[in-house]
VOVEX-133232 format. One record per residue: x, y, z of N, C-alpha, C in turn; residue in three letters. Coordinates in steps of 0.05 Angstrom, whole numbers, padded with zeros to 5 digits, always signed. Atoms other than C-alpha are relative to their C-alpha. Example, Ala and Ser with C-alpha at 12.3 -4.5 7.8 and 13.67 -1.06 7.14 Angstrom:
2
+00018-00024+00000+00246-00090+00156+00018+00024+00000ALA-00016-00024-00001+00273-00021+00143-00015+00022+00014SER
END
This chain:
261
-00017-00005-00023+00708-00275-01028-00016+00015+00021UNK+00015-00024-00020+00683-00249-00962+00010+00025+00018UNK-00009-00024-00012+00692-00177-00946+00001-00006+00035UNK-00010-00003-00028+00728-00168-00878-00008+00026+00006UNK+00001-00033-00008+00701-00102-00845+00015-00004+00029UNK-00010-00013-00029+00731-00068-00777-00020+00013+00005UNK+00016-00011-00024+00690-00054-00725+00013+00017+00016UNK-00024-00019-00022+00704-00001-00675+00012+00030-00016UNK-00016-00031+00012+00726+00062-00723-00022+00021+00002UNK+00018-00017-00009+00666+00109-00700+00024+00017+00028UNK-00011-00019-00026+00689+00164-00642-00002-00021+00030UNK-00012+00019-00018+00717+00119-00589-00020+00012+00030UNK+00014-00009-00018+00674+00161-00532-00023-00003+00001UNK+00034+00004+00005+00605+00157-00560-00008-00024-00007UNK+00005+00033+00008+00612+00089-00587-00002-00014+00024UNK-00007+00010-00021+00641+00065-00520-00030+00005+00026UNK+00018-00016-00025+00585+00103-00474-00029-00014-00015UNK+00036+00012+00010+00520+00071-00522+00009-00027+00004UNK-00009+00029+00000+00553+00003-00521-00011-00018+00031UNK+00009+00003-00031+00552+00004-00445-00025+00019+00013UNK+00020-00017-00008+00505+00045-00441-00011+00018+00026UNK-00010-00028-00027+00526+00107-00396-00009+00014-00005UNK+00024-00024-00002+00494+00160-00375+00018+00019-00018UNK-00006-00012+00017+00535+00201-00431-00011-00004-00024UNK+00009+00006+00021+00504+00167-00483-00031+00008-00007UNK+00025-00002-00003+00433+00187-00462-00007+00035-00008UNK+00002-00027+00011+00429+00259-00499-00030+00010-00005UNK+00029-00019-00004+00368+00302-00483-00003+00022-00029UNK+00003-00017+00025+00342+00327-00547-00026+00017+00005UNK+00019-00019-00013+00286+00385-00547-00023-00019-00024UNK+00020+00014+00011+00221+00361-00587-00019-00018-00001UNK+00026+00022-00001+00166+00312-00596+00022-00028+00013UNK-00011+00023-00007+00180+00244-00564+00013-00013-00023UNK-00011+00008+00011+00224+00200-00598-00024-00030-00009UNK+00009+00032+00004+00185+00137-00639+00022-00021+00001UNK-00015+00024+00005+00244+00099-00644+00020+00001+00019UNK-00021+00004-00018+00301+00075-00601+00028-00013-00017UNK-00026+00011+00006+00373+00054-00609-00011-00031+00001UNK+00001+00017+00003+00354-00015-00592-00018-00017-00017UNK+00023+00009+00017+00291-00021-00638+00016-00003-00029UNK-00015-00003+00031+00339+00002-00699+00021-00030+00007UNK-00016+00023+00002+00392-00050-00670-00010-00024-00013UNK+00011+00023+00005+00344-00106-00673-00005-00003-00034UNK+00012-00002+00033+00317-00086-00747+00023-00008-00016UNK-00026+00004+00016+00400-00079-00769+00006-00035+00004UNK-00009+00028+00001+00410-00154-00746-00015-00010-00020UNK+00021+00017+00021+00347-00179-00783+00013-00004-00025UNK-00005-00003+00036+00366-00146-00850+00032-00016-00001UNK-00010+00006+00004+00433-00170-00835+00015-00033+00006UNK+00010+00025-00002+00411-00240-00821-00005-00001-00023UNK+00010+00017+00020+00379-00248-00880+00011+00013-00026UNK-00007-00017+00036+00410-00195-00939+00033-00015+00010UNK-00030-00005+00006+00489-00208-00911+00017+00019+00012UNK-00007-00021-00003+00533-00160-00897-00001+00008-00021UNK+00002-00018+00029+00530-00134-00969-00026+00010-00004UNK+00029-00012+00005+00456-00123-00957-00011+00016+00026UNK+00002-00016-00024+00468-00081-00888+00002+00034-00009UNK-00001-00035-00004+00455-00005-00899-00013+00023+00019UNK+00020-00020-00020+00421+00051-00862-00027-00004-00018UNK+00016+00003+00014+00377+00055-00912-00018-00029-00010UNK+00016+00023-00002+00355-00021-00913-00007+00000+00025UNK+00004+00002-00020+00347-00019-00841-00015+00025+00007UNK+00018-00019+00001+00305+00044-00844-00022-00011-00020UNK+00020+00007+00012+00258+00016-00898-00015-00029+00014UNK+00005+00018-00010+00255-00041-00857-00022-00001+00029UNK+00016-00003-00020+00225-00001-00799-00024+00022-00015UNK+00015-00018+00013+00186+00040-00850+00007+00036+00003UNK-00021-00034-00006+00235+00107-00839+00017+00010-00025UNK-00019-00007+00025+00278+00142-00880+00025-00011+00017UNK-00025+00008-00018+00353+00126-00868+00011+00021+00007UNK-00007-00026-00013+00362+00200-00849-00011-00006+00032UNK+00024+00009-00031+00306+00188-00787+00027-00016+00012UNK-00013+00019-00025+00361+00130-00758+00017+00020+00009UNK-00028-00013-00006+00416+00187-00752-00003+00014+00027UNK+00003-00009-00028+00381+00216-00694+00009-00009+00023UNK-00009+00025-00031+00395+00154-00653+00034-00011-00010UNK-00022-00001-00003+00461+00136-00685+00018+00011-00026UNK-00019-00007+00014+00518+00163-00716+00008-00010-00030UNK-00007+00000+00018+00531+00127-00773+00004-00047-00006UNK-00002+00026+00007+00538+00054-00806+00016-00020+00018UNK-00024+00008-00013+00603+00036-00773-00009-00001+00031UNK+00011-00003-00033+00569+00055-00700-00019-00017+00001UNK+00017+00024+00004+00510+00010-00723+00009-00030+00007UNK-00010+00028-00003+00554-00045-00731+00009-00009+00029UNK-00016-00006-00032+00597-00036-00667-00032-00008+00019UNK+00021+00009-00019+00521-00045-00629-00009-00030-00003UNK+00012+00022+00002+00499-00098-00668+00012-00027+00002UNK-00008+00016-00012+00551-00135-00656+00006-00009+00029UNK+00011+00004-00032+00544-00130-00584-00011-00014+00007UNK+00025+00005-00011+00481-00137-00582-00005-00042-00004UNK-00001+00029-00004+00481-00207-00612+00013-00015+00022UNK-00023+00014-00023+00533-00233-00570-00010-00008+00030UNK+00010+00011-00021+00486-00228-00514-00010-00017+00001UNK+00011+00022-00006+00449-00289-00535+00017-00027+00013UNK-00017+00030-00011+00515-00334-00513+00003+00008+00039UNK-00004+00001-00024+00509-00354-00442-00010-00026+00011UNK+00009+00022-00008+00517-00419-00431+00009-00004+00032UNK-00006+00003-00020+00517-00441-00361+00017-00018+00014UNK-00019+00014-00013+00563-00473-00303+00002-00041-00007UNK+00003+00031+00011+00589-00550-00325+00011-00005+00020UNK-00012+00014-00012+00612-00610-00294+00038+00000+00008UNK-00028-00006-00020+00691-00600-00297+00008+00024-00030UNK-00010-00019+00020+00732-00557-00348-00005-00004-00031UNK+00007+00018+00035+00723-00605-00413-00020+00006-00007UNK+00022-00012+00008+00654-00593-00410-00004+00019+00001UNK-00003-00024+00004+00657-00533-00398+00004+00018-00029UNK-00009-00016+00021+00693-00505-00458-00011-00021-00026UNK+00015+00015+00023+00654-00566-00504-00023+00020+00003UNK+00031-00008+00012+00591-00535-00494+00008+00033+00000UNK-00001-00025+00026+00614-00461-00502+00010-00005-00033UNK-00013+00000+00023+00653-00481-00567-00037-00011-00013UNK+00021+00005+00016+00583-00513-00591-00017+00023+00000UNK+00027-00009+00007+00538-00462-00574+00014+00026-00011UNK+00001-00016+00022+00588-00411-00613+00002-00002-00029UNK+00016+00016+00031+00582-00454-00667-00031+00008-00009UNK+00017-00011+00016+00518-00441-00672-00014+00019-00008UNK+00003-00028+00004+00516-00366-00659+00015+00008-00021UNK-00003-00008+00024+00553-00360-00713-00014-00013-00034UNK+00012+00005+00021+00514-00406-00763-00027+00017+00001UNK+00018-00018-00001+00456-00369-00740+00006+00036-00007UNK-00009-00025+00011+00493-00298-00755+00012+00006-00013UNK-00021+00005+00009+00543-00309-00808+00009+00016-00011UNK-00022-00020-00007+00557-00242-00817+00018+00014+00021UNK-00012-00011-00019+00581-00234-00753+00036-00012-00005UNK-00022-00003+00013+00642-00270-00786+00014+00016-00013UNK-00018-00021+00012+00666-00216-00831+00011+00019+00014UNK-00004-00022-00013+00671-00177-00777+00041-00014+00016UNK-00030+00005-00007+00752-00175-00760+00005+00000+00034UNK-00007+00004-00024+00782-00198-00690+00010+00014+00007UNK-00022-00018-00001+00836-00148-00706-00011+00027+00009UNK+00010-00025-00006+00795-00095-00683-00035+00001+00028UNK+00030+00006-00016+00747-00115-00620-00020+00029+00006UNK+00008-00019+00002+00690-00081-00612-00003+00008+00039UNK-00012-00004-00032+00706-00082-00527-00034+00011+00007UNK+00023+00008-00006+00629-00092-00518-00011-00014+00030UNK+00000+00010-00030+00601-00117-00446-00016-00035-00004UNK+00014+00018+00005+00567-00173-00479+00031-00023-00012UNK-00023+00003+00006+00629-00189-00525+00024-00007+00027UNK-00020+00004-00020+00672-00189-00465-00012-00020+00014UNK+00014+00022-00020+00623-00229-00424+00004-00035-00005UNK-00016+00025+00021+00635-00283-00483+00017-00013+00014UNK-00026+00020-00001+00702-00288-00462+00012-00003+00027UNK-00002+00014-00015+00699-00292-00402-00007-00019+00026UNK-00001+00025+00002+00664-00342-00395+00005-00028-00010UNK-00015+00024+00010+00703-00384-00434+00029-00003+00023UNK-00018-00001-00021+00761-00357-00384-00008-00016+00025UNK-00007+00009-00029+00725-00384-00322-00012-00039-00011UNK-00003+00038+00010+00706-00456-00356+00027-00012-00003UNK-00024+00009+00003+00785-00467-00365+00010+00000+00031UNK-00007-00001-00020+00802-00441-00300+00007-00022+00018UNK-00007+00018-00013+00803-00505-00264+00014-00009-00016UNK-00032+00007+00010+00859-00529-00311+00015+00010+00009UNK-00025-00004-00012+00907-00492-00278+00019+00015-00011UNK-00021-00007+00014+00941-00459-00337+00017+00023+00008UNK-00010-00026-00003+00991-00403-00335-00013+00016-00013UNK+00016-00018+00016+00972-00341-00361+00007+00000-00027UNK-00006-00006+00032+01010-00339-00427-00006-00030-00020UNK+00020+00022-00005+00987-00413-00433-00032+00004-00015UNK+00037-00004-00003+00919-00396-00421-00013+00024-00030UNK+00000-00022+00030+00928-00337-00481-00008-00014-00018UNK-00007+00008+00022+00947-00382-00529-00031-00027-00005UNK+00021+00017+00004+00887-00433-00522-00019+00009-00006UNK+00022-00014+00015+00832-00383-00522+00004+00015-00025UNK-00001-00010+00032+00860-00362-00585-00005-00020-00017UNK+00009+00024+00018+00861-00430-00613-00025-00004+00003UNK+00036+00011-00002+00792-00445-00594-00016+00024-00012UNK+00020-00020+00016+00762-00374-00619+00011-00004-00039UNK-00003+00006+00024+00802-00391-00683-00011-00028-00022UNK+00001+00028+00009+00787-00464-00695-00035-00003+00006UNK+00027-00004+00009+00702-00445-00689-00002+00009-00011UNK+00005-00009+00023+00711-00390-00734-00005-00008-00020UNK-00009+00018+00022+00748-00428-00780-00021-00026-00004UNK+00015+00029+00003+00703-00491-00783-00029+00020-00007UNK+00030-00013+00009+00634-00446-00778+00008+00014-00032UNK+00005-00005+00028+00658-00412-00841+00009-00008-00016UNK+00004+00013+00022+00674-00462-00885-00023-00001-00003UNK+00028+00009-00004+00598-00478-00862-00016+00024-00020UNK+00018-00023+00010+00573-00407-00889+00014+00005-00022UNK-00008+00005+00037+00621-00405-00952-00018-00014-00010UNK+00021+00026+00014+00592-00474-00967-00028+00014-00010UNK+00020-00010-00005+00528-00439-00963-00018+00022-00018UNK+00008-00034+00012+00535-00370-00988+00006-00012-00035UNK-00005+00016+00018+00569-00414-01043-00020-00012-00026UNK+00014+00015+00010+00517-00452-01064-00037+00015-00008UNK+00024-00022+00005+00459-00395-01065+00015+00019-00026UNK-00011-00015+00021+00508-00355-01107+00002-00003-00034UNK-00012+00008+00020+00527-00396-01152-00026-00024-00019UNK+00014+00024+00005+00466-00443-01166+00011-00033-00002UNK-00007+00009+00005+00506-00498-01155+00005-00018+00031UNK-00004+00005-00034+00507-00544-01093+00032-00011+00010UNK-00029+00010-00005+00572-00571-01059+00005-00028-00017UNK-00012+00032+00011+00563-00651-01080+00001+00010-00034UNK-00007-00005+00022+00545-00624-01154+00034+00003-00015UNK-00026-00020-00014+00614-00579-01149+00023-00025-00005UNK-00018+00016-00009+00651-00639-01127+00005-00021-00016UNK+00005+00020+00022+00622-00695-01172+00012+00007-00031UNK-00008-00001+00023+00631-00659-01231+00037+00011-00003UNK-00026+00003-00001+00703-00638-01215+00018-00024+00001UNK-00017+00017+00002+00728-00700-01193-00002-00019-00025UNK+00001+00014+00031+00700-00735-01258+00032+00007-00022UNK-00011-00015+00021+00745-00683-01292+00034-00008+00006UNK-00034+00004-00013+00807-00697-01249+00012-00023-00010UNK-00012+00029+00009+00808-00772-01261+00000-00003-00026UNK-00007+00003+00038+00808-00758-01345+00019+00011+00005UNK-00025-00007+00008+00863-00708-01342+00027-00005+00023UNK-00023+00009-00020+00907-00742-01280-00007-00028+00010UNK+00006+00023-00009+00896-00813-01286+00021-00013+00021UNK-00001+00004-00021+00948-00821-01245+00012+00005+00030UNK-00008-00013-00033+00940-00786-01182-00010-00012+00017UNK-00002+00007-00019+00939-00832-01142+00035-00019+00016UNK-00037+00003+00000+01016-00854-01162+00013+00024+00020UNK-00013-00030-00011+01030-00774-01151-00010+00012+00019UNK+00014-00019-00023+00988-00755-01094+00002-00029+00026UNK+00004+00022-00020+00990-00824-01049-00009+00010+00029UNK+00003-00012-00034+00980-00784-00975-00026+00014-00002UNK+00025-00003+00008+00920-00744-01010-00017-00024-00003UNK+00011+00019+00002+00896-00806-01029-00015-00018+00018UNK+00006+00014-00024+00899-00846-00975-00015+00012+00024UNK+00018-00005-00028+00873-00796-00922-00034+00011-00017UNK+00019-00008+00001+00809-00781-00976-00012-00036-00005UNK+00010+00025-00006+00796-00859-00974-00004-00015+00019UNK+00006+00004-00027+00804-00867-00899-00006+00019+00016UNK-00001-00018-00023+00758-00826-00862-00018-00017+00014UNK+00013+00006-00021+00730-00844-00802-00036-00005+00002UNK+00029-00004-00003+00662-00823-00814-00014+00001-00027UNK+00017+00003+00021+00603-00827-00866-00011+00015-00007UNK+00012-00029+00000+00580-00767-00893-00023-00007+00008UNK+00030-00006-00010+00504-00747-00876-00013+00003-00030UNK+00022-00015+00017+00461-00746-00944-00011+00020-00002UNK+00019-00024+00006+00422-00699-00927+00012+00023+00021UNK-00018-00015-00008+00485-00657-00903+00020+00008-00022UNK-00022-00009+00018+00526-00616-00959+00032-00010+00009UNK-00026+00018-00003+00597-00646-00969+00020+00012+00020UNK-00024-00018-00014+00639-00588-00945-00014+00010+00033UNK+00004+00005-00031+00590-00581-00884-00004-00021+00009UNK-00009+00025-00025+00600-00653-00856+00036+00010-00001UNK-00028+00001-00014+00677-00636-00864+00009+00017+00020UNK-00009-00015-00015+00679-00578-00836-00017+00000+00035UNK+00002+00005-00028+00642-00599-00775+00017-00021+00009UNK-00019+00014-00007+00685-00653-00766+00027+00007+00013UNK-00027-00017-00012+00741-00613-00767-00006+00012+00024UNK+00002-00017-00024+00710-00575-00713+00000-00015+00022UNK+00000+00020-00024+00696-00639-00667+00037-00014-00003UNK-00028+00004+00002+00775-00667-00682+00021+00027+00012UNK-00008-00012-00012+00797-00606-00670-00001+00011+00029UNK+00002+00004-00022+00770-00599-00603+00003-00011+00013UNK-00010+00022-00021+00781-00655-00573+00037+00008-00010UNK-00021-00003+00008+00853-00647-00602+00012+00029+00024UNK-00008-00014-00016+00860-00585-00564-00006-00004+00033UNK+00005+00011-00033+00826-00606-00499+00026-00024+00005UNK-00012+00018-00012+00871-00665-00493+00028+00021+00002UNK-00016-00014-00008+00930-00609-00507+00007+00016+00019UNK+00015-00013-00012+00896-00574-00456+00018-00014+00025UNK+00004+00016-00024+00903-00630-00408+00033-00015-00001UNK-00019+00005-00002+00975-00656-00426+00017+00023+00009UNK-00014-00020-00016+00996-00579-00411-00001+00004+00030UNK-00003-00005-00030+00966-00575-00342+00009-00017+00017UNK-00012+00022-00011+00993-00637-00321+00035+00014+00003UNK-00031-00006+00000+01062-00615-00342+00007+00023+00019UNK-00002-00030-00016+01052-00542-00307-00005-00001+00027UNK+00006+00010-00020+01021-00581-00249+00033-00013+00014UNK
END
């Protein structure tokens, strides 16, 4: 199962002031120059938690990582939870995709390229929505997804309800992609393996489900598309789902502003 953390439970003033990075945050200490910086440690906490997980994010891996103790990071920040709160920031700045042709494209090519900020960070999933971390990077995100819709025309409560579906329906699709994933490193066991040897098992003890399941049946014998070989099972579906569902919403998109029009 993957742990959900909350972001954001550090001291709402000091968190807020390094994030944006205000002149409150900039604290004059007496002593030798400082070797390290807030954003040197940031960069090091993404790495480790690029490649260990979030179960393999500590002070202390991210201090061995810069060759420090994990006492040494406390200078620069507060505590695990304030770590996070940056580093999720800080990623966030890599999305900035630029001005499109009309609104469609627009919100296709952000939805792809946070597709792939999150296959590229896939602990930035565990991190809960229910608790933003109100970041300038994070915000920047969204709104530029806000001014790619804009020419649709929506109302505002409208306009709510879509960028919720669309931040829900990349989540959702990128992490089946990193279950699949985390899945299959865990467990020594790949997805088609998984699948093959289950469904063997299904058709001995339910010969016949295809009497008792007919709608299962039929929609896992008519799909549209051909998996990829040299694409795990559960990631061709779950990208699929992600292209179906987008277009699915854009056209909802486009039968609302008509109607509101």
């Amino acid at each position: 199962m993957s742990v959900v953390v909350f972001a954001a439970q550090g001291d709402p003033r000091r968190t807020m002031a390094m994030l944006w990075r205000a002149a409150a945050a900039a604290e004059v200490r007496p002593g030798p120059r400082p070797t390290l910086s807030v954003d040197v440690i940031v960069e090091a906490a993404v790495a480790v938690a690029d490649a260990e997980g979030m179960a393999g994010l500590s002070m202390r891996a991210v201090g061995e990582r810069l060759g420090r103790t994990a006492m040494a990071l406390y200078t620069y920040v507060a505590d695990k939870s304030e770590l996070l709160d940056l580093m999720y920031d800080h990623v966030h700045g890599e999305l900035g995709v630029g001005p499109a042709a009309d609104w469609r494209a627009g919100v296709r090519a952000w939805a792809e390229e946070l597709w792939a900020f999150y296959l590229r960070h896939p602990w930035v999933l565990q991190v809960s929505m229910a608790r933003p971390v109100l970041g300038p990077n994070e915000l920047d995100s969204a709104e530029r997804l806000l001014r790619a819709l804009e020419p649709a025309g929506l109302s505002a409560p409208v306009l709510r309800g879509v960028v919720s579906q669309l931040n829900h329906l990349v989540q959702g699709a990128a992490r089946m992609v990193t279950d699949s994933r985390r899945a299959a490193r865990e467990t020594g066991q790949s997805d088609d393996d998984w699948w093959y040897a289950r469904s063997a098992e299904l058709v001995e003890v339910a010969p016949d489900f295809g009497a008792r399941y007919p709608l299962l049946t039929w929609l896992e014998t008519n799909k549209d598309s051909t998996p990829n070989e040299t694409v795990p099972y559960m990631e061709h579906e779950a990208r699929a789902s992600f292209e179906v569902g987008l277009e699915l919403l854009l056209a909802g998109v486009e039968a609302t502003r008509l109607t509101e029009g």
